[in-house]
N, C-alpha and C positions, 0 to 999 in steps of 0.2 A: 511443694517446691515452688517457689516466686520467682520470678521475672524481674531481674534488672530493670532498672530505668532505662535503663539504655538498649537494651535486650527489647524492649516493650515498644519504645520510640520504632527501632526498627523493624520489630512485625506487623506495626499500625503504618510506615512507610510501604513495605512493601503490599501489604493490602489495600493498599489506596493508590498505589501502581499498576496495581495489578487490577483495580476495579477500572482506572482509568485506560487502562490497554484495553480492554476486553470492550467497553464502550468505544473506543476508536476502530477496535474491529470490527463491529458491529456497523458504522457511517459506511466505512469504505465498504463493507460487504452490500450493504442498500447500494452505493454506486455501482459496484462490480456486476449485480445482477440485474441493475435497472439500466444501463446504457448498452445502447445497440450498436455493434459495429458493422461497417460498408465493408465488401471485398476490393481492396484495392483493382484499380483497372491492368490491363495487359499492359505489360510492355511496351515501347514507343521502338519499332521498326525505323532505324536510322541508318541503315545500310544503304539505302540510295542517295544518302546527302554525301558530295566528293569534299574531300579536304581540303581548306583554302591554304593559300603558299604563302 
């Protein structure tokens, strides 16, 4: 059983999609596990500043 032209075009698209996804997962996952994050600092206590009029 053969494969359309058409039929073939599109399972050569989508494996070449699909090899290009799986390479782009692949960068962002090197970023995702090579950068460090800081713990943001506390909160800024602004309770003693009076509202100006």
């Amino acid at each position: 059983m053969d494969e359309s032209p058409e039929r073939q075009r599109r399972r050569e698209e989508v494996l070449r999609t699909h090899a290009a996804l799986k390479e782009a997962l692949a960068v962002v996952a090197t970023f995702s596990t090579s950068t460090c994050t800081t713990p943001l600092p506390p909160p800024v206590d602004s309770s003693w500043i009076r509202p100006s009029r």
